[in-house]
C-alpha positions as protocol buffer text, in pm:
chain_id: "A"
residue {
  index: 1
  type: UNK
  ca { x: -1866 y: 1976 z: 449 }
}
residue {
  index: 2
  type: UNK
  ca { x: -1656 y: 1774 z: 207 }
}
residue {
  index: 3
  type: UNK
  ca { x: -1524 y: 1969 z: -102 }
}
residue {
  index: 4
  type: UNK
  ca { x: -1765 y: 1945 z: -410 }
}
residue {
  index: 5
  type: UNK
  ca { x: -1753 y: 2265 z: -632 }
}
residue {
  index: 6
  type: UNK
  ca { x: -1563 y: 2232 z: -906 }
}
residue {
  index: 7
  type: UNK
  ca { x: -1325 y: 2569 z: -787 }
}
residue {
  index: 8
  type: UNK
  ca { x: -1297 y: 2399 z: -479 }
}
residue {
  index: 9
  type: UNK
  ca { x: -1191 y: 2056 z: -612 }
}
residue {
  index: 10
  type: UNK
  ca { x: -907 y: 2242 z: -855 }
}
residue {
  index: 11
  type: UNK
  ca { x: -798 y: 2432 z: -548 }
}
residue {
  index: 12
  type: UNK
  ca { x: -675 y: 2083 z: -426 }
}
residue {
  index: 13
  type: UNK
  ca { x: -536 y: 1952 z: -748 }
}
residue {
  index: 14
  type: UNK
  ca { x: -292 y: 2256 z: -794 }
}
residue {
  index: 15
  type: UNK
  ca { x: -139 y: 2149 z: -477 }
}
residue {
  index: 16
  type: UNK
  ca { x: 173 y: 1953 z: -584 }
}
residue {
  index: 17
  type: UNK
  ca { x: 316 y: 1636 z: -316 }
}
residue {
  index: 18
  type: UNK
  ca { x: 73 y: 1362 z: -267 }
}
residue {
  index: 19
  type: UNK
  ca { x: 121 y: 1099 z: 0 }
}
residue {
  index: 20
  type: UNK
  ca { x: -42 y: 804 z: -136 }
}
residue {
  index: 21
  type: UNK
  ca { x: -197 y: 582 z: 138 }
}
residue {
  index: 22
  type: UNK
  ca { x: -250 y: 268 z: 31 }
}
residue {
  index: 23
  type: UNK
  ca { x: -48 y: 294 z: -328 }
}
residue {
  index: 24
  type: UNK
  ca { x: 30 y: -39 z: -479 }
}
residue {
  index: 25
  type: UNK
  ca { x: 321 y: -193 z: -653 }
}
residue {
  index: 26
  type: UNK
  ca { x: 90 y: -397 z: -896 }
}
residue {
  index: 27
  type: UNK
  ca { x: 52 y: -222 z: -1191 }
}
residue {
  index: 28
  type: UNK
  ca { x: -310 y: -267 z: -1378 }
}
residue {
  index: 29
  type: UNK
  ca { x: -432 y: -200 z: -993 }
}
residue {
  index: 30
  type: UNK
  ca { x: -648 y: 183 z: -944 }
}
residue {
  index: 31
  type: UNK
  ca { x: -417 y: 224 z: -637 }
}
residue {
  index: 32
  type: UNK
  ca { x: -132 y: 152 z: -868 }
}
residue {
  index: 33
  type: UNK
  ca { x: -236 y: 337 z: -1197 }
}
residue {
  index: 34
  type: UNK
  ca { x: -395 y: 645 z: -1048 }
}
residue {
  index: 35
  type: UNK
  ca { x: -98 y: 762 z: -851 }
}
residue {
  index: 36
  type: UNK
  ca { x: 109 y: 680 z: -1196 }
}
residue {
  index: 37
  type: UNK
  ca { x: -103 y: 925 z: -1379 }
}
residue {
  index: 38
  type: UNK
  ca { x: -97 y: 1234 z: -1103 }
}
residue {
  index: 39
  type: UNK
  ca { x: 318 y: 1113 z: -1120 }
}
residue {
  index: 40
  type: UNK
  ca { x: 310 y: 1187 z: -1524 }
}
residue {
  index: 41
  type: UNK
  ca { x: 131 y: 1493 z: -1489 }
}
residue {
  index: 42
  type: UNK
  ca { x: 367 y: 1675 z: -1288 }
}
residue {
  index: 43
  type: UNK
  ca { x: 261 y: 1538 z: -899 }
}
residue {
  index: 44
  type: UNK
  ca { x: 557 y: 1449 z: -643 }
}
residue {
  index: 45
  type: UNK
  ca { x: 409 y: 1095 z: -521 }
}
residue {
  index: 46
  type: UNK
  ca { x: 523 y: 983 z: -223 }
}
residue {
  index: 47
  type: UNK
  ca { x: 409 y: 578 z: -172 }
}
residue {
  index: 48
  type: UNK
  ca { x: 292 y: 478 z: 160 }
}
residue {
  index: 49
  type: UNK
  ca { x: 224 y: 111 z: 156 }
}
residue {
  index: 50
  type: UNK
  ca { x: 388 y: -131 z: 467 }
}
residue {
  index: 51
  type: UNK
  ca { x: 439 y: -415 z: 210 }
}
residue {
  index: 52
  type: UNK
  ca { x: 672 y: -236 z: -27 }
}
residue {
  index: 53
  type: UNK
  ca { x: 1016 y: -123 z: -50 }
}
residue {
  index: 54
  type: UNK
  ca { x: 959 y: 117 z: -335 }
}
residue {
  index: 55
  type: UNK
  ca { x: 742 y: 197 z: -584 }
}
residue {
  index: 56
  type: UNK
  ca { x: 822 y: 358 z: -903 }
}
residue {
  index: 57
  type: UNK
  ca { x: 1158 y: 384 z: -837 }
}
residue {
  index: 58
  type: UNK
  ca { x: 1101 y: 573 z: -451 }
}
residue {
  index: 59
  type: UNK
  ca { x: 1093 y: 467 z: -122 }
}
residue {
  index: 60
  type: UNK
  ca { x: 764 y: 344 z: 36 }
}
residue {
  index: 61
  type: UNK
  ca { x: 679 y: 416 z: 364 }
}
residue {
  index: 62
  type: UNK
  ca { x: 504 y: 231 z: 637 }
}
residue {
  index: 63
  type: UNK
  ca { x: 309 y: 500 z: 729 }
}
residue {
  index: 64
  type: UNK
  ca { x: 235 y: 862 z: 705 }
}
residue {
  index: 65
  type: UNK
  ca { x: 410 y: 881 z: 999 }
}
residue {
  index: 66
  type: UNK
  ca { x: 712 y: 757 z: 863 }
}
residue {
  index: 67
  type: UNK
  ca { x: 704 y: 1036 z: 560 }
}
residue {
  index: 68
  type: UNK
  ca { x: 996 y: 1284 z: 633 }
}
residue {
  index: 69
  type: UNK
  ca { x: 900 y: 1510 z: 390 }
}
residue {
  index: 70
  type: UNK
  ca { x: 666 y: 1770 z: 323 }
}
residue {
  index: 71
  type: UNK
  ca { x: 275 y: 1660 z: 177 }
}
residue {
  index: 72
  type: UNK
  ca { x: 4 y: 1878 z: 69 }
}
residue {
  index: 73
  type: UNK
  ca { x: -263 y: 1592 z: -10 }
}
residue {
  index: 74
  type: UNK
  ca { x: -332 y: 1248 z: 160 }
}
residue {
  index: 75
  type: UNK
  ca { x: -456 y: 1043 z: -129 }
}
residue {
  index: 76
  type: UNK
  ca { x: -650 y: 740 z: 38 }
}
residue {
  index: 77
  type: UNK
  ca { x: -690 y: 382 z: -110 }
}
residue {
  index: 78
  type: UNK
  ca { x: -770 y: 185 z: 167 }
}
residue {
  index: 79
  type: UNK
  ca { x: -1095 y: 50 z: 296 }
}
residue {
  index: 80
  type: UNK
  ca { x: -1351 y: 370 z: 481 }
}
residue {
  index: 81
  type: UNK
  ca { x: -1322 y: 164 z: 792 }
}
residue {
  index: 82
  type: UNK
  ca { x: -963 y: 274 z: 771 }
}
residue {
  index: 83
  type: UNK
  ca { x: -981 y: 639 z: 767 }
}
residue {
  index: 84
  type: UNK
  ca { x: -1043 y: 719 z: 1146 }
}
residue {
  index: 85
  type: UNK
  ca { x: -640 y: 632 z: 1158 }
}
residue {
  index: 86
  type: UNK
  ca { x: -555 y: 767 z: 878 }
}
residue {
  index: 87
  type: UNK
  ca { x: -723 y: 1112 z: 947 }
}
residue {
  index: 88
  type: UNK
  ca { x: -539 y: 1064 z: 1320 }
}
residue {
  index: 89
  type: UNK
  ca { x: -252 y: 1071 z: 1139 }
}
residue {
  index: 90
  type: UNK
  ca { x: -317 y: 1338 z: 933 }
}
residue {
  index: 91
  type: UNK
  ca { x: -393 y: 1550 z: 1178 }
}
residue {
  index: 92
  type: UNK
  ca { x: -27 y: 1456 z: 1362 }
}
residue {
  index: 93
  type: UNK
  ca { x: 142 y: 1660 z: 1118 }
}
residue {
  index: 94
  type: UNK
  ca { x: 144 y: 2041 z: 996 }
}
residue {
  index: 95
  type: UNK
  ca { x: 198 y: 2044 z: 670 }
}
residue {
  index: 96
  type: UNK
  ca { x: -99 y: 1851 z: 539 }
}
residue {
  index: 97
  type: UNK
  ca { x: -336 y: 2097 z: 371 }
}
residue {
  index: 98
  type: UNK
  ca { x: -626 y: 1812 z: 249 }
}
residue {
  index: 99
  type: UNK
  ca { x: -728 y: 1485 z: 275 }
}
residue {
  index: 100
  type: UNK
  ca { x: -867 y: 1303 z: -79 }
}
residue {
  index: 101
  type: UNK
  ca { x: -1091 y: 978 z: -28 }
}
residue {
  index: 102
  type: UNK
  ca { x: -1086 y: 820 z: -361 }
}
residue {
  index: 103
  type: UNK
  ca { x: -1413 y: 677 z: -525 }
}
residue {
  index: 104
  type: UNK
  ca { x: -1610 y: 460 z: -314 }
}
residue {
  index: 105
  type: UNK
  ca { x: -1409 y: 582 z: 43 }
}
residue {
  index: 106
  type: UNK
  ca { x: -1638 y: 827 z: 306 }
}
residue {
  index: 107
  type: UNK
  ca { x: -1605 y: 842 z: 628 }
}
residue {
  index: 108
  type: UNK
  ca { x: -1839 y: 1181 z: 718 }
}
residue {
  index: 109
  type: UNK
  ca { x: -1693 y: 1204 z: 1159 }
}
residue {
  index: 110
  type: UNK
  ca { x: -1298 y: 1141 z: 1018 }
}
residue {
  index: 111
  type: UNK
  ca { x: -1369 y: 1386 z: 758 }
}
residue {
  index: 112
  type: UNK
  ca { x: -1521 y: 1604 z: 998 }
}
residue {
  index: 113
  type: UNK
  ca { x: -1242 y: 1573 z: 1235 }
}
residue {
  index: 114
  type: UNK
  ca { x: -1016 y: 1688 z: 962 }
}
residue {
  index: 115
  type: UNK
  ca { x: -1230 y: 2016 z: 852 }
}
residue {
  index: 116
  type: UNK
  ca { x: -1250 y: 2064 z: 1221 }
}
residue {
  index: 117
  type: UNK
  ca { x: -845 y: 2088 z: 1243 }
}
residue {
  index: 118
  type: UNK
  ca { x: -860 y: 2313 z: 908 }
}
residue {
  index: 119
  type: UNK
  ca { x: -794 y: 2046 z: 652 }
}
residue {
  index: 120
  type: UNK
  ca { x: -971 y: 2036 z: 350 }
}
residue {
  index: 121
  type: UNK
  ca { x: -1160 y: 1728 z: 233 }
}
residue {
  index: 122
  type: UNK
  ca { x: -1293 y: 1528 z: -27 }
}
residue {
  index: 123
  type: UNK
  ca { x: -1466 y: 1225 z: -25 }
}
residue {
  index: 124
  type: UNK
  ca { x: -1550 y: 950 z: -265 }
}
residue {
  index: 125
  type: UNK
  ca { x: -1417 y: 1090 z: -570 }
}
residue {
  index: 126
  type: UNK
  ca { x: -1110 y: 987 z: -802 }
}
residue {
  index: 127
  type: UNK
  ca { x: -836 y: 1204 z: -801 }
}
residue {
  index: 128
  type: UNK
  ca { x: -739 y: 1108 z: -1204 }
}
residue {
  index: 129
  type: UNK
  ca { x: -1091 y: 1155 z: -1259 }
}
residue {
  index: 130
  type: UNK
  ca { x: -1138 y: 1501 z: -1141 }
}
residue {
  index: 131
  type: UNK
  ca { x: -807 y: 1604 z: -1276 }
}
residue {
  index: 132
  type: UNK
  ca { x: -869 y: 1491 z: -1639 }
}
residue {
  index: 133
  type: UNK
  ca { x: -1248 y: 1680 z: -1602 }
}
residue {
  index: 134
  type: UNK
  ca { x: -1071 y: 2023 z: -1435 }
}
residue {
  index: 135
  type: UNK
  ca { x: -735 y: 2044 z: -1511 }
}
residue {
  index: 136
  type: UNK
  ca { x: -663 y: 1894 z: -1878 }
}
């Protein structure tokens, strides 16, 4: 089952590198300004996005794949029809410890698959959101 009590959820936030799948170079965008905010309070943000060079002054990668260095959360912004692959790709690596789907993103077999493989999960929640109610 996806993540919902509030210990559970803050569990996740205190984790500290976030891969950002999806994170866009347009500011005034949520896949833009949320991963600014988790970058201003204290988050390492890695941007994955195939149409970028860099974002915020980092390298963006292709794909999750591509990251060379260590993540604790996949941070989703693309489409739910889009998670089977990403979750695939989660689940290609070690060091992941949970998968975030933000608000309006579910995809209840992918996130399955992912508890399944130990990785914790939460779906269809924003990650700014929950960190401003739990952690401010």
């Amino acid at each position: 089952m996806p993540l919902e009590r509030d210990d559970e959820l803050r569990d996740v936030l205190e984790l500290d590198t976030v891969a950002v799948v999806g994170c866009s170079s347009t500011p005034g965008k949520d896949a833009h300004e949320i991963p600014k905010y988790l970058r201003e309070h204290g988050y390492d943000v890695i941007p994955v996005n195939p149409f970028a060079d860099e974002i915020f002054g980092r390298e963006a990668y292709d794909s999750l794949g591509d990251v060379d260095e260590d993540v604790d959360i996949v941070d989703v912004f693309r489409p739910s029809e889009e998670v089977p692959e990403i979750v695939d790709a989660v689940l290609d690596r070690d060091d992941v410890d949970a998968v975030w789907l933000q608000l309006g993103i579910r995809d209840d077999e992918a996130a399955g698959r992912a508890e399944a493989a130990g990785k914790r999960v939460v779906q269809d929640r924003c990650m700014k959101v929950e960190h401003q109610r739990l952690m401010e």
